[in-house]
BADOKE-140120 format. One record per atom (N, C-alpha, C): residue number from 1; residue in three letters; atom name; x, y, z. Coordinates in Angstrom, 3 decimals. Layout:
<rs>
    n  res  atom         u         v         w
  NUM  ALA    CA         X         Y         Z
...
</rs>
This chain:
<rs>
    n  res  atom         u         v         w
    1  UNK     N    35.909    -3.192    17.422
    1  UNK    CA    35.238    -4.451    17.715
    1  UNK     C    34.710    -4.408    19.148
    2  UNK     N    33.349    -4.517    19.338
    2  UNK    CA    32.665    -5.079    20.962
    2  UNK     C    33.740    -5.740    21.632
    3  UNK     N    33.579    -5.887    23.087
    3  UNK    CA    34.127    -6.879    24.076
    3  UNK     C    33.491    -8.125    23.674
    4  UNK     N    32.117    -8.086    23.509
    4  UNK    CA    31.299    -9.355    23.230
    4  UNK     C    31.907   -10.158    22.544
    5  UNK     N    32.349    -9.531    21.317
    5  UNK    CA    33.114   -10.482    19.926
    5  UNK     C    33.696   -11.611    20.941
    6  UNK     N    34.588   -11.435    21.599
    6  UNK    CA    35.761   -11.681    22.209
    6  UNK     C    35.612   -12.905    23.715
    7  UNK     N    33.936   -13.091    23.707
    7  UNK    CA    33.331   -14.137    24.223
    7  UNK     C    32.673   -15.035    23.081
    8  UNK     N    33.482   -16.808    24.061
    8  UNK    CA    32.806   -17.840    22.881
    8  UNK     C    31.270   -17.528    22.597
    9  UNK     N    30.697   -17.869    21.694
    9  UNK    CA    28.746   -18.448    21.635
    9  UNK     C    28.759   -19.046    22.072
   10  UNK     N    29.054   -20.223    22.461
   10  UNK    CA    28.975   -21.295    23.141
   10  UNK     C    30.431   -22.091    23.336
   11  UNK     N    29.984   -22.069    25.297
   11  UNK    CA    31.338   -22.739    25.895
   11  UNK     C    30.948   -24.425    25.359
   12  UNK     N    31.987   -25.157    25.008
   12  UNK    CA    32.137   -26.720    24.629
   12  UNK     C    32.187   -27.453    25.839
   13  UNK     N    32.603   -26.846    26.731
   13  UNK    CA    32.418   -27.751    28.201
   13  UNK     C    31.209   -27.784    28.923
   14  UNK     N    30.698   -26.533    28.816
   14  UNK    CA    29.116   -26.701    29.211
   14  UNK     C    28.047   -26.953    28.625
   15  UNK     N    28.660   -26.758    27.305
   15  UNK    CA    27.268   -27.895    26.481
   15  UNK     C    27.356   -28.951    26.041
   16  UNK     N    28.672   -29.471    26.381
   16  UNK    CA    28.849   -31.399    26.645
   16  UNK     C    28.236   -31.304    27.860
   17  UNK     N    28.368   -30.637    29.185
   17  UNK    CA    27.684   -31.323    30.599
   17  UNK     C    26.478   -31.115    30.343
   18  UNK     N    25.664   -30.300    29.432
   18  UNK    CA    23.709   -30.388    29.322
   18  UNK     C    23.885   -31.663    28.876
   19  UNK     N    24.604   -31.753    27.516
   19  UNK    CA    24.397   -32.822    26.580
   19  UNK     C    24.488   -34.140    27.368
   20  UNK     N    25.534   -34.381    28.511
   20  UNK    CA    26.053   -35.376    29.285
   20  UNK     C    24.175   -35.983    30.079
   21  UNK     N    23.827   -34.790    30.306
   21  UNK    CA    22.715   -34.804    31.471
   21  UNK     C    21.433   -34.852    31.061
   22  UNK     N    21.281   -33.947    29.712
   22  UNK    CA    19.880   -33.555    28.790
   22  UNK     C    19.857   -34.939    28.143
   23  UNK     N    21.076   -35.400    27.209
   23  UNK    CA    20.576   -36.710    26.013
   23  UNK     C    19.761   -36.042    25.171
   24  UNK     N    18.975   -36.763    24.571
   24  UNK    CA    18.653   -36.396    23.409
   24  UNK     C    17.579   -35.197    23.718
   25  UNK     N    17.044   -34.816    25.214
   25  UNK    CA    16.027   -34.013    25.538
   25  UNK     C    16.830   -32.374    25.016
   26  UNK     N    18.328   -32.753    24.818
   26  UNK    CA    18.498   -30.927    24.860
   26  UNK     C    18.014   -30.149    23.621
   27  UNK     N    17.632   -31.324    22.672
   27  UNK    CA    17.140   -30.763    21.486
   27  UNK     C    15.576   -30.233    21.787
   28  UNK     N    15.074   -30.531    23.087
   28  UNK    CA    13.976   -30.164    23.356
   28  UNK     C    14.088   -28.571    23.906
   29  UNK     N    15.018   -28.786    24.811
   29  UNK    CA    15.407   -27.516    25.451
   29  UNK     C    15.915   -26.483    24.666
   30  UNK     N    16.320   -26.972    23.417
   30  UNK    CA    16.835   -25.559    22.563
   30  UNK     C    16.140   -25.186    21.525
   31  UNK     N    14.773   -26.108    21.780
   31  UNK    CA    13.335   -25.555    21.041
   31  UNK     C    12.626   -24.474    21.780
   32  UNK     N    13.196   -24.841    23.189
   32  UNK    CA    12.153   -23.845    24.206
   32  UNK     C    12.968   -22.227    24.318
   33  UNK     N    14.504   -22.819    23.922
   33  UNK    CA    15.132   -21.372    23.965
   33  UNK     C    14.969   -20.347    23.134
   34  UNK     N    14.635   -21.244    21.745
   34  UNK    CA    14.451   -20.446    20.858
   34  UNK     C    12.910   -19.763    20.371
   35  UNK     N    11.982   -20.516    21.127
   35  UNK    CA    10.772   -19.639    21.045
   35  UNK     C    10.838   -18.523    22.353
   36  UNK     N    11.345   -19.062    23.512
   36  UNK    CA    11.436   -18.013    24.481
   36  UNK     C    12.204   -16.977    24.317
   37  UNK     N    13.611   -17.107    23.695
   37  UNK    CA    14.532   -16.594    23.327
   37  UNK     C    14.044   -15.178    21.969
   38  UNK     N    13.105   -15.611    21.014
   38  UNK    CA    12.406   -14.448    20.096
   38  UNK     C    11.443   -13.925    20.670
   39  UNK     N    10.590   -14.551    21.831
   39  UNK    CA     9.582   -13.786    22.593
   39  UNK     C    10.443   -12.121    23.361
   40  UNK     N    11.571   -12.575    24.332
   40  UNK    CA    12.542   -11.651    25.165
   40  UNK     C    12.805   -11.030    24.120
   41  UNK     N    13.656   -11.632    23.070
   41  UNK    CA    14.309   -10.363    22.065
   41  UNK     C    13.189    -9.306    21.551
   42  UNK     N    11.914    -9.690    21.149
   42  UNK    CA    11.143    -8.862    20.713
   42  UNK     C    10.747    -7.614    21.905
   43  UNK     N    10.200    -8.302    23.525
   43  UNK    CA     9.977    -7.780    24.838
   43  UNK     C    11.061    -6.558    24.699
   44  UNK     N    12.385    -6.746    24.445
   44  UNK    CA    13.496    -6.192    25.334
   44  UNK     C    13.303    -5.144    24.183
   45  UNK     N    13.372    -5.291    23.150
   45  UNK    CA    13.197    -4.363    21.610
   45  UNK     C    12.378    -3.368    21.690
   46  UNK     N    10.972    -3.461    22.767
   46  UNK    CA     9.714    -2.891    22.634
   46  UNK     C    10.515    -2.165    23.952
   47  UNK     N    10.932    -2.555    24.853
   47  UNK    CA    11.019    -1.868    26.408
   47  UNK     C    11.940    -0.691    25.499
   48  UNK     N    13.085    -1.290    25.264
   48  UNK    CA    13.931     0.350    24.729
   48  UNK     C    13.393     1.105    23.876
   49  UNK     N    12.192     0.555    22.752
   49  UNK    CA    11.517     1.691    22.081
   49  UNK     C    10.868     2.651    23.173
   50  UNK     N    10.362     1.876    24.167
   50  UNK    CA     9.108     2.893    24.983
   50  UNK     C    10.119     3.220    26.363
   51  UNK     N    11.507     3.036    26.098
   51  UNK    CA    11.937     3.378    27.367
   51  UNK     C    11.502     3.259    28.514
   52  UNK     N    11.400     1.788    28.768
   52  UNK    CA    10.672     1.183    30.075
   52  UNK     C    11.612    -0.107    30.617
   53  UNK     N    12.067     0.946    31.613
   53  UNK    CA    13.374     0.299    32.333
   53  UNK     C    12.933    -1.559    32.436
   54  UNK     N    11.466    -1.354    33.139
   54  UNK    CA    10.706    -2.589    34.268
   54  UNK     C    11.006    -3.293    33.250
   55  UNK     N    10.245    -2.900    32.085
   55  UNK    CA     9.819    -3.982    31.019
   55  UNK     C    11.002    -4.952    30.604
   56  UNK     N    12.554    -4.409    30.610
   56  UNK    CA    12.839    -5.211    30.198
   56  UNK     C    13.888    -6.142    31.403
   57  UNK     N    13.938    -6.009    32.492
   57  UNK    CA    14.464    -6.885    33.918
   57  UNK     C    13.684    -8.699    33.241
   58  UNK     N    12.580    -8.887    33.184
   58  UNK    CA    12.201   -10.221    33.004
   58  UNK     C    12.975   -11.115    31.536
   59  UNK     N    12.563   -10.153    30.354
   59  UNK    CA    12.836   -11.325    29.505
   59  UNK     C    14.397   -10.980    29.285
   60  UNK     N    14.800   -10.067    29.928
   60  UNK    CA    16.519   -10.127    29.792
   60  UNK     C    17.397   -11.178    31.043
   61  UNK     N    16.136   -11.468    31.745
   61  UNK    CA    16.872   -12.518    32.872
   61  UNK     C    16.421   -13.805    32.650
   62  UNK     N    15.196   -13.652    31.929
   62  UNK    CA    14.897   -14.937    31.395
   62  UNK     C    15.934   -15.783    30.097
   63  UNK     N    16.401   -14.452    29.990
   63  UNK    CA    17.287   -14.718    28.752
   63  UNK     C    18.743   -15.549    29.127
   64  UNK     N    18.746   -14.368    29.885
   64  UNK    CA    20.504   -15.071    30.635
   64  UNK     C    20.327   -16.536    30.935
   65  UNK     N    19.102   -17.009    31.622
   65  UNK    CA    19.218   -17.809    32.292
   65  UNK     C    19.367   -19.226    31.511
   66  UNK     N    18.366   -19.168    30.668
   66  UNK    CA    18.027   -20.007    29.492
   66  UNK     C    19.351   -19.972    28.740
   67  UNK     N    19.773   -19.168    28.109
   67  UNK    CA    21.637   -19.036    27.594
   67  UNK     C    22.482   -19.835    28.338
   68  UNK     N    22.169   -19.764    29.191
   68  UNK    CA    23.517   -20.151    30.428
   68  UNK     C    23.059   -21.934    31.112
   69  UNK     N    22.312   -22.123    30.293
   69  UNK    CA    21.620   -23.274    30.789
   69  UNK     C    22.607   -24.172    30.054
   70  UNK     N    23.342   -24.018    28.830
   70  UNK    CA    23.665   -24.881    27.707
   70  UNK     C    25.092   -24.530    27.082
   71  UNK     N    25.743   -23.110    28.422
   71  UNK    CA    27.021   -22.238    27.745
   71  UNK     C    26.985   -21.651    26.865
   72  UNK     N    25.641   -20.802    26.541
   72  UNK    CA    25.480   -19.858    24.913
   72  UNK     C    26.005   -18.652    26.173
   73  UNK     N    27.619   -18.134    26.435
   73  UNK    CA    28.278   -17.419    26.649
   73  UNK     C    28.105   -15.978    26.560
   74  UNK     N    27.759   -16.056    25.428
   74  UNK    CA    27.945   -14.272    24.780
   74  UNK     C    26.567   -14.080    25.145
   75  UNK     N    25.549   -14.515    24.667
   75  UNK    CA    24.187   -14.635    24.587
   75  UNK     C    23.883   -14.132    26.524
   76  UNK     N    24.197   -15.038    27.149
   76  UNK    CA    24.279   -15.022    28.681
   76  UNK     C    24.825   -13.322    28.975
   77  UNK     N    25.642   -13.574    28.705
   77  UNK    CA    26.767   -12.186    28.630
   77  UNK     C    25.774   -10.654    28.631
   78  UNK     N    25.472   -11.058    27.671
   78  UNK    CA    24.490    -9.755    26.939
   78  UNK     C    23.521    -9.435    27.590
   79  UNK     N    22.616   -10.765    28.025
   79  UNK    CA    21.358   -10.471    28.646
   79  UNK     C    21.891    -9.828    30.080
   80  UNK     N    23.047   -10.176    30.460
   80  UNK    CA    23.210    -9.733    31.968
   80  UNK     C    23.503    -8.561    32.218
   81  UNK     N    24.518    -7.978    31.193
   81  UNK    CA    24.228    -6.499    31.326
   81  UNK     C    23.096    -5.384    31.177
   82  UNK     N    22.121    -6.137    30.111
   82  UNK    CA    20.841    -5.475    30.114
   82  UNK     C    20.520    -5.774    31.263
   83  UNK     N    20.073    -7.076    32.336
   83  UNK    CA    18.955    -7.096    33.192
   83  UNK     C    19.670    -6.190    34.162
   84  UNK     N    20.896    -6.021    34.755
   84  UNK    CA    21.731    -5.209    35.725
   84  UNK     C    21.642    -3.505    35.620
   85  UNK     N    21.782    -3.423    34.047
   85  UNK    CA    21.474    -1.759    34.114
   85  UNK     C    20.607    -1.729    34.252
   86  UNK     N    19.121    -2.346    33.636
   86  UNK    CA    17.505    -2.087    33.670
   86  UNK     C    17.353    -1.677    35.081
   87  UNK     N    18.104    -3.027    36.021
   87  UNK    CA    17.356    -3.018    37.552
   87  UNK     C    17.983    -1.489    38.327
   88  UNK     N    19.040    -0.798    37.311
   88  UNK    CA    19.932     0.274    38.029
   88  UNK     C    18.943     1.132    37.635
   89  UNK     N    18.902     1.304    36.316
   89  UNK    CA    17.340     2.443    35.885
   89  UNK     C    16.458     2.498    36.731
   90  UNK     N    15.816     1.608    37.087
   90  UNK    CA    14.127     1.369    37.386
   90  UNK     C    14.912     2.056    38.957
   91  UNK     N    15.842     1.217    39.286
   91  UNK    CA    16.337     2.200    41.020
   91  UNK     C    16.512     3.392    40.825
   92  UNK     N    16.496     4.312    39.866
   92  UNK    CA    17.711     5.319    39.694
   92  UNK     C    16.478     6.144    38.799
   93  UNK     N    15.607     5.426    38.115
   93  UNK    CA    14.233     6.076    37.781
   93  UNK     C    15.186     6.863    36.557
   94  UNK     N    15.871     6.416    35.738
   94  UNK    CA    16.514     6.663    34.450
   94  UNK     C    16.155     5.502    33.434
   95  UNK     N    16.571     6.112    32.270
   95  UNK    CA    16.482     5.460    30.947
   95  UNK     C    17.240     4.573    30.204
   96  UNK     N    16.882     3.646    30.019
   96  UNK    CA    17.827     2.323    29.632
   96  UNK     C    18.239     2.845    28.726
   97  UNK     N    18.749     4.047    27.889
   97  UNK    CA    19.695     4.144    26.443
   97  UNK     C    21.010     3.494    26.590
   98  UNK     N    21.592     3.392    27.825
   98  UNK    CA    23.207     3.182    27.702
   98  UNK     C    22.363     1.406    27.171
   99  UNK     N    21.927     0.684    27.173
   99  UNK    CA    22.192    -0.717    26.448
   99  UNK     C    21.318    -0.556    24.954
  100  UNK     N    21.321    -0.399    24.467
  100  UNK    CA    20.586    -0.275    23.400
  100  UNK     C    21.653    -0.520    22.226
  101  UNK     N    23.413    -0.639    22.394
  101  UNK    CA    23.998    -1.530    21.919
  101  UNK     C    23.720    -2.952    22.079
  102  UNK     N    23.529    -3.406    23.372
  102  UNK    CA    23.741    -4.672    23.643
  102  UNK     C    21.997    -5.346    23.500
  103  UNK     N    21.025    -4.369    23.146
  103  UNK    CA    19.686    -4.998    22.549
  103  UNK     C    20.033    -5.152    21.173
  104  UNK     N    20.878    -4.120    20.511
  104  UNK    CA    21.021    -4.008    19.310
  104  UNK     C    21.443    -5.633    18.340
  105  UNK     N    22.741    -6.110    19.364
  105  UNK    CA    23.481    -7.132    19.106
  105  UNK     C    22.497    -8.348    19.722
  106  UNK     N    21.291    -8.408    20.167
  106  UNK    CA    20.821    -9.816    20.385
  106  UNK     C    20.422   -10.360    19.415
  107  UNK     N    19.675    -9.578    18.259
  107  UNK    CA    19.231   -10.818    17.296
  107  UNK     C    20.363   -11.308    16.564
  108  UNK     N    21.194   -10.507    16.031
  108  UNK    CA    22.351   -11.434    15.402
  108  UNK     C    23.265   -12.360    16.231
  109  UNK     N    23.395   -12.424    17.475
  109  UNK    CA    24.002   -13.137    18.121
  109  UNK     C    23.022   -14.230    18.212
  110  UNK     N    21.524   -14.115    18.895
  110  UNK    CA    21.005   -15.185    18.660
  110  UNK     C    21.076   -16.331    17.526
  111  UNK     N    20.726   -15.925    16.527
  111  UNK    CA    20.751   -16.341    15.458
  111  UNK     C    21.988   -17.683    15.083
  112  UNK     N    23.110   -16.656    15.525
  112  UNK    CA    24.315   -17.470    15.247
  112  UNK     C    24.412   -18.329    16.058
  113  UNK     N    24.070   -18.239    17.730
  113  UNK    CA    23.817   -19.126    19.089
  113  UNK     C    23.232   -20.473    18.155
  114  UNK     N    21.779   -20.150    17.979
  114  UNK    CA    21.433   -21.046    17.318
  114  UNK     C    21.578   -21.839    16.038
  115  UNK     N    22.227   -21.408    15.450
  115  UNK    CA    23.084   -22.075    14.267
  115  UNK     C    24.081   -23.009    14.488
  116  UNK     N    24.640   -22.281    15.419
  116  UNK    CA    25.983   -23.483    16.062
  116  UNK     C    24.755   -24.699    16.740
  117  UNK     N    24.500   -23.946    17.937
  117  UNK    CA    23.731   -25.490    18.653
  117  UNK     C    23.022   -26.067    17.684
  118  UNK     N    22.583   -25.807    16.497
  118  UNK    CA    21.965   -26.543    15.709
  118  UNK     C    22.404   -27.593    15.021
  119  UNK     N    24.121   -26.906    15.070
  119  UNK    CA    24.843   -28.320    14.488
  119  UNK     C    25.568   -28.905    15.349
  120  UNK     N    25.183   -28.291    16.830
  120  UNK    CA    25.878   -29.604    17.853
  120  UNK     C    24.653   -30.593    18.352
  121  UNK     N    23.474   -30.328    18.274
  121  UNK    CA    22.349   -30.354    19.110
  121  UNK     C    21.930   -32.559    18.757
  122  UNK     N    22.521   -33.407    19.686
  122  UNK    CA    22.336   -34.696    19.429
  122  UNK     C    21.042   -35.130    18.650
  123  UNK     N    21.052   -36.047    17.632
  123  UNK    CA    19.882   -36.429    16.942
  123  UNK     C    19.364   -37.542    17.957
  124  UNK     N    18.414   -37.969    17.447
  124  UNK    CA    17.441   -38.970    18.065
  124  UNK     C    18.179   -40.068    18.561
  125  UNK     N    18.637   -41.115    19.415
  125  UNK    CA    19.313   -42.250    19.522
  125  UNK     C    19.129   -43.245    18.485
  126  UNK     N    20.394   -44.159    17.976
  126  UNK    CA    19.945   -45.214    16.971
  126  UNK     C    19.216   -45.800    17.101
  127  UNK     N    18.772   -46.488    15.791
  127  UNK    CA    17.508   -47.919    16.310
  127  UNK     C    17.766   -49.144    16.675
  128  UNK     N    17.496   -49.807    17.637
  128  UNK    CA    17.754   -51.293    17.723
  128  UNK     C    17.534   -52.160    16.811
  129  UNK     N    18.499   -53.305    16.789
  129  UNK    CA    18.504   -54.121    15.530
  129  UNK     C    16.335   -54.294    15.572
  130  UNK     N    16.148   -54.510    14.606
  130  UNK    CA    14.607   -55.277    14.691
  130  UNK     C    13.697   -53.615    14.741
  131  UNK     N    13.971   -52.441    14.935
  131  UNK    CA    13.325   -51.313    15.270
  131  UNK     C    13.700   -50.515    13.926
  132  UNK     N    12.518   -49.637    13.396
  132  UNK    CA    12.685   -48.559    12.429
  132  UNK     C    13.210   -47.357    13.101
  133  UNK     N    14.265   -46.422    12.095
  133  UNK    CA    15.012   -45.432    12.966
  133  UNK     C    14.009   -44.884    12.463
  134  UNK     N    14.375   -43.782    13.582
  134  UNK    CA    13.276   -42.751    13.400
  134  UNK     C    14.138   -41.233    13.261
  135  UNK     N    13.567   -40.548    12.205
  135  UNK    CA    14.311   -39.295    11.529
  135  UNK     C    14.167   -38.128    12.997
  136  UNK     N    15.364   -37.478    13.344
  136  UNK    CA    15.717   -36.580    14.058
  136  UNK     C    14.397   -35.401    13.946
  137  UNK     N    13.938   -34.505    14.769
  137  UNK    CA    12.882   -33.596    14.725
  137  UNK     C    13.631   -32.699    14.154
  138  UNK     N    12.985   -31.911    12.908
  138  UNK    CA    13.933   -30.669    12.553
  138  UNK     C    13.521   -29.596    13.310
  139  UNK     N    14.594   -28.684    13.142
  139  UNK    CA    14.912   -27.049    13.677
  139  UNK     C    13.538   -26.471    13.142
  140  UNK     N    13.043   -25.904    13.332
  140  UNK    CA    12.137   -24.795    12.576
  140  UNK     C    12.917   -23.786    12.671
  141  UNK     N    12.646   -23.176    11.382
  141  UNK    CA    13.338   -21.916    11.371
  141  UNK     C    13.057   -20.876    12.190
  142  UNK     N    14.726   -19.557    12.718
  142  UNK    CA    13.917   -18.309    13.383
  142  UNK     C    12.997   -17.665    13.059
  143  UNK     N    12.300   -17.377    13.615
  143  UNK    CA    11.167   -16.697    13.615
  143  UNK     C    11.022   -15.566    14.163
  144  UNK     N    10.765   -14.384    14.293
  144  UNK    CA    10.721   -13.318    15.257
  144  UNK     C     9.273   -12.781    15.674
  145  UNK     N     8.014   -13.934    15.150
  145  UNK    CA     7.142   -13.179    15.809
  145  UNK     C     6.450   -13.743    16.597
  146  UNK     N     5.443   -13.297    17.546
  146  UNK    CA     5.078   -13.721    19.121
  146  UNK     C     4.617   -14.850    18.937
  147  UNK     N     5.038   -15.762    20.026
  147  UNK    CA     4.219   -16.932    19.870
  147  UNK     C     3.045   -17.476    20.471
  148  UNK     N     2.388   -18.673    20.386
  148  UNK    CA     0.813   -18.824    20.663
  148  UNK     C     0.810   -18.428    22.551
  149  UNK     N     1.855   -18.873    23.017
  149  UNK    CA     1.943   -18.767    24.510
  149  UNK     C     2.881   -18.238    25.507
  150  UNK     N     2.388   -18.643    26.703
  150  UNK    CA     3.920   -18.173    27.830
  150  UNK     C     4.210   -19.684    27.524
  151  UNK     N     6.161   -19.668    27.572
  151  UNK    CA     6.369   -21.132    28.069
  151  UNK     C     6.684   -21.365    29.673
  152  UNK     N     7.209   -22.270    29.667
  152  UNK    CA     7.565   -22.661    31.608
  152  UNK     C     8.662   -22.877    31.745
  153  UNK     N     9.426   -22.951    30.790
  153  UNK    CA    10.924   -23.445    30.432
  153  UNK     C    11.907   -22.761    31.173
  154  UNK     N    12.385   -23.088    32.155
  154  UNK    CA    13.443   -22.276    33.261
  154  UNK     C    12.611   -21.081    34.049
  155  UNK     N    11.344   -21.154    34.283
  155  UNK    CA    10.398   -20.948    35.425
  155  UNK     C     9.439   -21.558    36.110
  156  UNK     N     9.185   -21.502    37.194
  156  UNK    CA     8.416   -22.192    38.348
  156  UNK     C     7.086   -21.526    37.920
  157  UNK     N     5.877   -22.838    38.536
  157  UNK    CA     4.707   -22.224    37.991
  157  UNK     C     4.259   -22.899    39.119
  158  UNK     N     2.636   -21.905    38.967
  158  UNK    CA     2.295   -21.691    40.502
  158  UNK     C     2.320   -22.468    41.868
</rs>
């Protein structure tokens, strides 16, 4: 069994404090993880096919960061050892093979990341007496292929 196994998917204390702070927006934020989140996994997939240390430092830190935004633990976990060896490669002018376990294990970990937050992820607030409720936005399903854009979601723009 991985070390990974052996980290939660998601810590419960840090995704009550998004939830405490986000409200009903974190369901926004774990729309943005999960299109950003299949953009990196695909990025990081292509860098170890072409063995390109550079390529994968961004969407593996973009990854962590976004993970760690909400306590997706393992997810965080994973990306950090990729972005740390990448940045040792690209210094060291070697080949990212030693992670190519831990690219291996992102889509199924994702997946499951998002399955859980899917069934923690707060619905819409009730309706006030006199107001029509309004039905929760659904999940769209994973997807793994590129999407229409860059997002901005846990980066600064110009």
């Amino acid at each position: 069994m991985s070390y990974y196994y052996s980290i939660p998917l998601v810590n419960e204390t840090e995704l009550g404090q998004a939830r405490a702070i986000l409200g009903t927006g974190l369901a926004r934020i774990i729309g943005y993880f999960r299109e950003d989140g299949v953009k990196s996994i695909n990025q990081l997939e292509e860098a170890l096919a072409n063995q390109n240390a550079a390529a994968m430092v961004i969407p593996a830190h973009t990854l962590k960061g976004e993970s760690r935004q909400f306590g997706a633990r393992r997810m965080g976990d994973i990306a950090e050892v990729i972005e740390n060896t990448a940045r040792r490669c690209v210094e060291q002018h070697s080949t990212p093979d030693e992670v190519a376990g831990e690219i291996a294990m992102l889509r199924s970990c994702f997946v499951e990341t998002l399955q859980l937050l899917g069934d923690t992820t707060p619905t819409a607030p009730l309706a006030q007496p006199g107001q029509a409720q309004r039905a929760p936005m659904p999940m769209r399903p994973v997807s793994f292929s590129p999407g229409p854009g860059p997002r901005t979601f846990g980066r600064r723009i110009g």
